[in-house]
Steps between C-alpha positions, in 0.01 A plus 500: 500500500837327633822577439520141305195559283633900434825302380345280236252776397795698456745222357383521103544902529843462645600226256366680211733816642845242526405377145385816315784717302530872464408639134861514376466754220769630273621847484329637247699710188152701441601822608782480270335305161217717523644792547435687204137507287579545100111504398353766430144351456251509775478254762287236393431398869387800580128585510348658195253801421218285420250454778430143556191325494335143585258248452446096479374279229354173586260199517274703728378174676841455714458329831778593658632815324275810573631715306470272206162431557320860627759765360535390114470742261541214210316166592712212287427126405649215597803339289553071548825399653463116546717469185816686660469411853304190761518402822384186623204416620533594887663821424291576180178473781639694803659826249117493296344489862733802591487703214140439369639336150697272346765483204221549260407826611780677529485875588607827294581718787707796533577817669583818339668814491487722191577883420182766561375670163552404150787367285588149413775298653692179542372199724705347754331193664711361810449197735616347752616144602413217742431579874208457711194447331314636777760830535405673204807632261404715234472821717827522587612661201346791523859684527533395110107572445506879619865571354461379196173609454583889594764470225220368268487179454151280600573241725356146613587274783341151394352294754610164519500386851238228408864358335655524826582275793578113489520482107846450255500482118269795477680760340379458161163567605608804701670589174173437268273685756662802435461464103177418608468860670672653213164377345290649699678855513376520088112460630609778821647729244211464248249584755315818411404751781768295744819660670770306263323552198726541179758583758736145453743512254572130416782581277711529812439285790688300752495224763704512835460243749664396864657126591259242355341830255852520407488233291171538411602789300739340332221189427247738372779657241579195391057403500476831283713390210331156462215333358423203711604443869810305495403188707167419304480644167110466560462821692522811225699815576389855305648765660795697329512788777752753468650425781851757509652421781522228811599591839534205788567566875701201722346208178543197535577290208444147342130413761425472108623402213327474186530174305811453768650820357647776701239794389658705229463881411565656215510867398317590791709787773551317812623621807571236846537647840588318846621518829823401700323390790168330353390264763246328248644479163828532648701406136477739224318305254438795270834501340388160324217681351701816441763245305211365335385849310654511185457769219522490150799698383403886461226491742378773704437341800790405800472360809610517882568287796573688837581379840469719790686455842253441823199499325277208577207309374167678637594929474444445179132445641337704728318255616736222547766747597848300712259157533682324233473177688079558620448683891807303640762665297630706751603142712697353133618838316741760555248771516756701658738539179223595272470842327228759616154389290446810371813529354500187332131597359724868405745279277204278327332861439791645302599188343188381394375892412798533286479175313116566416587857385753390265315167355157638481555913465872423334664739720854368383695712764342288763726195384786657673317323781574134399823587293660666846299496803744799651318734231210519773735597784245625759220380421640156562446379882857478642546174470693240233382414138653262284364510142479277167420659163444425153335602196428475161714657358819345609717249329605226749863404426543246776253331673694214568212262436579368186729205537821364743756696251661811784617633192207578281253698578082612374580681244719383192812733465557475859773377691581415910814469597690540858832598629635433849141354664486243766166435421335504142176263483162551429209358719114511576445752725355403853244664719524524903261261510616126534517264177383785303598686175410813305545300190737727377885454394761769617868555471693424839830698460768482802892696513748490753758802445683393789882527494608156459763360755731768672446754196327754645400645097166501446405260214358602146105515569294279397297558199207378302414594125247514243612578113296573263573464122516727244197375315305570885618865515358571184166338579441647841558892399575589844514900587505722748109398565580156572613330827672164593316258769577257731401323790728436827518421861770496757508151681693415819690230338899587515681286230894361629801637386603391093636197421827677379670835531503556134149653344444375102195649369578247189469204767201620703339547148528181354533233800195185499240641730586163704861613555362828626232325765876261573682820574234685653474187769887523543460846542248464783648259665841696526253772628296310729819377593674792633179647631540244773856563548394910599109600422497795277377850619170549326554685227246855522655691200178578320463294143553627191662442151624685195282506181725554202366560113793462253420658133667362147780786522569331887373839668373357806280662744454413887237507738426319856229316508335662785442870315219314358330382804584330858709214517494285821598219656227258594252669816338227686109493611391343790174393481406277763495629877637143612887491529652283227170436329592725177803278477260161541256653236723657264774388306666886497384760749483710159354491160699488221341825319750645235499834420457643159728817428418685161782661398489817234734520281565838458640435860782347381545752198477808766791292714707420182441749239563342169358155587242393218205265611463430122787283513481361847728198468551355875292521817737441763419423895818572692551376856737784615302671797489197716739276577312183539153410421231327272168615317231372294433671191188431249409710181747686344349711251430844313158693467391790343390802807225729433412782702 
């Protein structure tokens, strides 16, 4: 070969090289947020006593699935799709040439993995999203098969890849074919003289499913509840499972939407995990499903939404492993900054272990998990979380979804106010994705405690309050057992110096939300203003804030914010190998996750013996640890802990 055609075999290496970018990954605060393990429980992503056995259920007649057509030890019928999914007429031909049917004659098929011996326990029926029809998916959770089945639970992986490849608008039928399985499990389990017989307890079961099966899940809760399918009311729905709890891996969210409607859930545990660095569904769409999960006051159930630094699309998938983008991934993604496979696969074990034990076993203490992630401590890859929870027992006193009014909040009794902010507004919260939204308002609150002019005395921090009335104390009953929540993030935004040297909580209380956005532009401008006149050192000292709980004798007791779980400022993923592409795809090189921090009560009352929680009067969030910043906040509230 010559040395010219060397060069322009060599040319789209070498410009790959120039235009590639090194992973970039944040220091991680692991070593020092999970430093210490307060449960006591086992690890529930640990293997269990039970040995572990398997076996398929199918048509028996597959043509391209072996194992579902020579190895079943359950031969199922049929079930007709052509109401919840088509394909036109070219595509309808080549897939029923491929797969040896059509949307009539859809297959049951499954593999499983179940405890040895006797006993009855609950079902768990996972399955996995779109991806090459022709690369089969539902092996590759086997990890979850074999631990969750040594710890006794039976376990399914549903095959849907006949769903897979160049289709959209699908998910509901991914959704109905697992209520569709859950059928035929009640025909497995009533099989005399068969492995699974009287060995399925249907009072507890649950679905779990990964991308496009993550919202499946979700679809099939919402199927269970109903009586007709919500785009024709011609096709009949009987099934009233008992489904307990819904777990979805990377989901997306809204391929479907029933009667238009973003899927709801109702009563039903839900718990939403996802990557930093997931090259396919690179938003984290769960958190509008996790939003979406309500509970009716005094409910049992809660729910969790998790995000985990460097984790990707495929680990989650053994089969699809770091190929989030197909076999050329490694040209597009930044393989380099992802976490190690297995321990991504280690963090879906003990999350997902822990969330089954406590909805279907009700093993309470494993809700430490979702409350305060650093309760796991080691058994946690060493890596970042961030974490949203809820449940049903808490009493949401801000929301801020209920009208334009910064003063008012969810709950009647309850009053906002500010003092000293440079920013006070309340907006829909975005994603990193472009012209996107989690459809869900938050709280943006800015300070500047910066000495104003050549007075070098700190200013009064900034503050931001929440009274409750009389009548409010007496209806919530809060003790010792109960625990205030909210939901906050650090952002990078750094608000100007204040309009005036003099700080009037009356004024920032009661000015027109219009002169705040007025002085909050002045503000910047002064800011952005003197920013060019000498850029600012960045500023590294790490976030935090005050959390102050005033009683009705004024007793007030003071905690920061982070003895209740890590606050940081915003850690950016870079996704894309290509230099600058993140930036061309994304409109923030991070998501805007919040953080939920549960905060006990008797916390407080051990730091400021005397204070009452009965008669909690003020919820204050006081600026003093930072000199400069801004955060979002969502869902103040109070719940009730168990154990």
């Amino acid at each position: 070969m010559t040395a010219h055609k060397l060069a322009l075999a060599f040319a789209p290496l070498l410009l790959g090289a120039c235009l590639s970018q090194p992973p970039a990954l944040a220091t991680s605060d692991a070593a020092r947020v999970l430093a210490t393990r307060t449960i006591t429980a086992p690890n529930p992503g640990e293997r269990g006593p039970l040995t572990v056995r398997t076996l398929y259920y199918g048509s028996g007649t597959d043509k391209r699935r072996p194992e579902y057509r020579d190895s079943v030890t359950y031969r199922t019928s049929s079930v007709d799709a052509s109401p919840f999914v088509s394909y036109d007429g070219g595509a309808a031909k080549s897939r029923e040439k491929y797969w040896g049917f059509a949307t009539k004659a859809f297959p049951r098929n499954g593999r499983v993995w179940y405890p040895e011996g006797t006993g009855v326990h609950p079902l768990v029926l996972v399955v996995h999203g779109n991806h090459d029809m022709t690369d089969f998916s539902d092996p590759g959770y086997d990890w979850l098969g074999e631990l969750l089945a040594s710890r006794g639970f039976i376990v399914a992986s549903v095959d849907e890849n006949f769903l897979n490849g160049a289709s959209r608008s699908e998910n509901d039928a991914r959704g109905w074919m697992l209520l569709k399985h859950l059928e035929t499990w009640r025909a497995l389990a009533d099989t005399a003289g068969k492995p699974l017989a009287g060995r399925v307890d249907f009072s507890r079961i649950a679905l779990m499913g990964h991308s496009r099966g993550g919202e499946a899940v979700a679809v099939a809760g919402a199927f269970n509840t109903l009586s007709h399918y919500p785009d024709d009311a011609n096709q009949r729905f009987d099934f009233g499972f008992a489904i307990k709890a819904l777990v979805a891996i990377a989901p997306v969210d809204g391929q479907y939407r029933p009667s238009d409607k973003p899927t709801p859930l109702r009563d039903v545990p839900y718990l939403v995990i996802h990557g930093t660095h997931d090259g396919d569904v690179s938003t984290f769409n769960g958190l509008t499903q996790y939003d979406r999960v309500t509970f009716t006051p005094g409910s049992t159930a809660f729910k969790s939404a998790i995000l985990m630094y460097r984790a990707n699309h495929g680990q989650w998938n053994t089969r699809w492993n770091n190929k989030d983008n197909g076999p050329f991934s490694a040209r597009r993604l930044q393989l380099d900054a992802l976490i190690d496979g297995e321990a991504q696969r280690q963090f879906g074990r003990v999350m997902i272990g822990g969330f089954l034990e406590a909805t279907l076993n009700d093993r309470h203490e494993y809700r430490a998990l979702f409350r305060d992630h650093r309760s796991a401590g080691d058994w946690l890859p060493s890596t970042m979380y961030w974490a949203r929870y809820a449940d049903g027992a808490e009493r949401r006193l801000a929301t801020f979804e209920e009208d334009i009014d910064l003063t008012t909040a969810s709950t009647p009794g309850v009053r906002l106010a500010g003092d000293s902010l440079s920013t006070w507004r309340e907006f829909d919260l975005p994603f990193r994705s472009r012209n996107s939204t989690q459809r869900n308002a938050a709280l943006r609150l800015g300070w500047n405690n910066a000495p104003a002019g050549r007075d070098s005395t700190p200013r009064w921090p900034a503050r931001f309050r929440v009274s409750l009335s009389d009548s409010l104390q007496r209806a919530l009953a809060l003790d010792t057992q109960s625990a205030l929540t909210l939901s906050l993030m650090v952002t990078d935004a750094t608000p100007g110096a204040r309009r005036t040297a003099r700080d009037s909580a009356s004024r920032d209380s009661t000015r027109t939300d219009s002169t705040a956005r007025r002085a909050a532009r002045d503000s910047a401008s002064r800011g952005n203003a003197a920013r060019n006149r000498r850029p600012p050192a960045k500023d590294t000292t790490p976030p935090d804030l005050t959390v102050e709980l005033v009683d009705a004798a004024g007793r007030t007791a003071r905690l920061p914010l982070s003895a209740f779980g890590p606050v940081r400022r915003p850690v950016s993923s870079y996704v894309y190998r290509r230099k600058g592409r993140d930036a061309e795809r994304f409109a923030a090189l991070f998501e805007q996750v919040l953080h939920t921090y549960v905060m006990p009560l008797d916390r407080f009352v051990q730091q400021t013996p005397g204070f009452t929680p009965a008669s909690l009067t003020e919820v204050r969030l006081v600026f003093d640890r930072t000199r400069v910043g801004t955060v979002h906040v969502d869902d103040i509230g109070v719940t009730r802990l168990r154990p």
